[in-house]
C-alpha positions, 0 to 999 in steps of 0.5 A, spaced: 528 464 507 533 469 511 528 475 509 522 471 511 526 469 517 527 476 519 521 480 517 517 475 522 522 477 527 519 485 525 512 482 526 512 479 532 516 485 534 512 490 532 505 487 531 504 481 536 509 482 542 507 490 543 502 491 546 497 498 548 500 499 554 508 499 551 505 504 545 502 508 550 507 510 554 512 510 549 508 516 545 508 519 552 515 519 554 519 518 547 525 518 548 525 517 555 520 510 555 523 504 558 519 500 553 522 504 547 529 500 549 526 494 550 522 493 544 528 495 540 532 489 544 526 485 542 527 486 534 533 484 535 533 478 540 527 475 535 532 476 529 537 473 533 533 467 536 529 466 529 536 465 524 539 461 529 546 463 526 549 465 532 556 467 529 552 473 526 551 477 532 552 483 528 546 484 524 541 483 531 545 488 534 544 492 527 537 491 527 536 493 534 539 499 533 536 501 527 529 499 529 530 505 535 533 510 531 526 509 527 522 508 532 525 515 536 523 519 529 517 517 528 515 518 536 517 525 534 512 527 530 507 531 530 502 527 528 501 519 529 497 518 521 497 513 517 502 516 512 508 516 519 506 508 520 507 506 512 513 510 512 515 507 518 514 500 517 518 502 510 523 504 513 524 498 517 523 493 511 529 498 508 533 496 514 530 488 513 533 488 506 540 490 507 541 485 512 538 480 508 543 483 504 549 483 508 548 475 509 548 473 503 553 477 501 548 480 495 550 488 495 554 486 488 548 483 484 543 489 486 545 493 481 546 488 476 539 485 477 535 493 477 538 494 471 536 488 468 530 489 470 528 496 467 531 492 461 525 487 461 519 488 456 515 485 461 516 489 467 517 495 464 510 493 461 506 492 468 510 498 471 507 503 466 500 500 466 500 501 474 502 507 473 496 509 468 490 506 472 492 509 479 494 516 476 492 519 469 487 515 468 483 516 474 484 524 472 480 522 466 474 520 468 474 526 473 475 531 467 471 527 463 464 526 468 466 533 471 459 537 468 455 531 471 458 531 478 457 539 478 450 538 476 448 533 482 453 538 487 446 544 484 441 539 487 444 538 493 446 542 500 451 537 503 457 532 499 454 527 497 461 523 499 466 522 505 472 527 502 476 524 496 473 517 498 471 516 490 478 518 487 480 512 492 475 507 490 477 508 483 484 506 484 484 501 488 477 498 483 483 499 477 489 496 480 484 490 482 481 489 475 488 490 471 491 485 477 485 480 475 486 482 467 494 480 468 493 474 472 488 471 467 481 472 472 476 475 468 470 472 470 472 475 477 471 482 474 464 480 473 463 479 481 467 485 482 461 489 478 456 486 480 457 487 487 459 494 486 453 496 483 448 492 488 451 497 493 450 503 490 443 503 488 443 501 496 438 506 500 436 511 493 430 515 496 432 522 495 430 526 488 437 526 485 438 519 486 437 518 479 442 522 476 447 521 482 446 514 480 448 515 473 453 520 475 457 513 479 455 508 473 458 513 468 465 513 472 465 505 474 464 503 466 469 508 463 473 507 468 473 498 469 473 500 460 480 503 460 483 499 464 480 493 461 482 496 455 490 497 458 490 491 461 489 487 454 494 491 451 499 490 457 498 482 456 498 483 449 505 486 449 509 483 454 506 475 454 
C-alpha cells in the first residue's frame, strides 16, 4: 500500500499535474525555473498528502529533494531522448523503493530475499529464458536470413524499413509469445500470427515483394518457434 501510495504520488506529480508550460520553461532556464522547485515541492507534498502519516515528514522532504537533483541532471543533458526519460523515470522509482523501504523498516530482508531469489529454479528459469528471447536469439535469425536479406537489399535502391525497426519488432513479438507461453495462453499466439501476417502482405505491388515477403515470413516462424520451443522448456523445468 505505501509503495503504491507513493508512486501515485510521483504520477500525478510528473504525468498529471506538470503541464507543457512548467516543461517548457524548465528546459529553457534549468536550474534557474521557478517551476523546477515547485515541481520538486510538489513530489513531496502529494507524498505527504497521499500517506497521511503525518509523523513521517522526513521522507516528503527526501523525495522532494531528490526528486530535484534528478530532474536538474536530466535538464542538464544534451539530448532530451527517450533513453534520458527512462532513465529518469528509473531513478525516481529507485528513490520510491528506499523510502518504501525506510517506512517499513525492509533494509534488512533485501538481501536476504535477493539471495533467495537467485536461489529459486523457477526465477532463475524465467530470468534466463528472457534473456534468450531479447538477445541471442534474435542474433540467430539475423544470421540465419542474412543471405535472403542481402539478396532483397540487390533489388532494391532504398531500405526496405525504418533503421533497426525489425530487430525491434522481433523482440518485443518474443518476450509477448514466451509471456502467453508462461502464462498458459496459447491460443493468443495464434491471433498474434495472424495478425502479423495480414499486415505484412498489406500493400505488396513491387516485383521483390515476393521474396521480401518470404524473407519476414521466414524470421517470423524461426523466430515464434524458438521461442516456443524455449517457452516449453521453461514451463517444463520450473512448473
Amino acid at each position: 500500500m505505501i509503495f503504491l501510495q507513493l508512486l501515485l504520488a510521483h504520477i500525478l506529480t510528473d504525468f498529471v499535474f506538470q503541464t507543457t508550460k512548467w516543461v517548457k520553461q524548465k528546459q529553457k532556464k534549468k536550474s534557474k525555473s521557478v517551476f523546477l522547485y515547485v515541481h520538486a515541492f510538489l513530489a513531496g507534498l502529494l507524498s505527504y498528502l497521499i500517506m497521511r502519516d503525518w509523523e513521517q515528514f522526513l521522507v516528503p522532504v527526501f523525495i522532494s529533494v531528490t526528486h530535484f537533483l534528478i530532474d536538474l541532471w536530466k535538464l542538464n543533458q544534451k539530448r532530451d531522448n527517450l533513453t534520458y526519460f527512462l532513465l529518469d523515470q528509473l531513478f525516481h522509482i529507485v528513490i520510491i523503493t528506499i523510502a518504501y523501504l525506510y517506512l517499513i523498516s525492509g533494509f534488512n530482508t533485501v538481501v536476504p530475499n535477493l539471495i533467495s531469489l537467485l536461489e529459486s529454479n523457477v526465477f532463475l528459469a524465467i530470468l534466463v529464458a528472457y534473456l534468450l528471447v531479447i538477445f541471442p536469439v534474435g542474433f540467430i535469425i539475423g544470421k540465419a536470413t542474412e543471405k535472403w536479406n542481402d539478396e532483397i537489399l540487390k533489388n532494391t535502391k532504398e531500405s526496405l524499413s525504418l533503421k533497426a525497426a525489425g530487430r525491434y519488432i522481433g523482440i518485443f513479438e518474443r518476450i509477448l509469445v514466451l509471456t502467453l507461453i508462461l502464462t498458459d495462453n496459447f491460443s493468443a499466439i495464434g491471433f498474434l500470427i495472424a495478425a502479423k501476417s495480414i499486415l505484412r502482405f498489406a500493400d505488396k505491388n513491387e516485383a521483390s515483394a515476393r521474396k521480401q515477403t518470404e524473407y519476414v515470413l521466414i524470421g517470423t516462424l524461426m523466430s515464434f518457434s524458438i521461442t516456443i520451443i524455449i517457452g516449453l522448456l521453461v514451463r517444463h523445468i520450473a512448473f
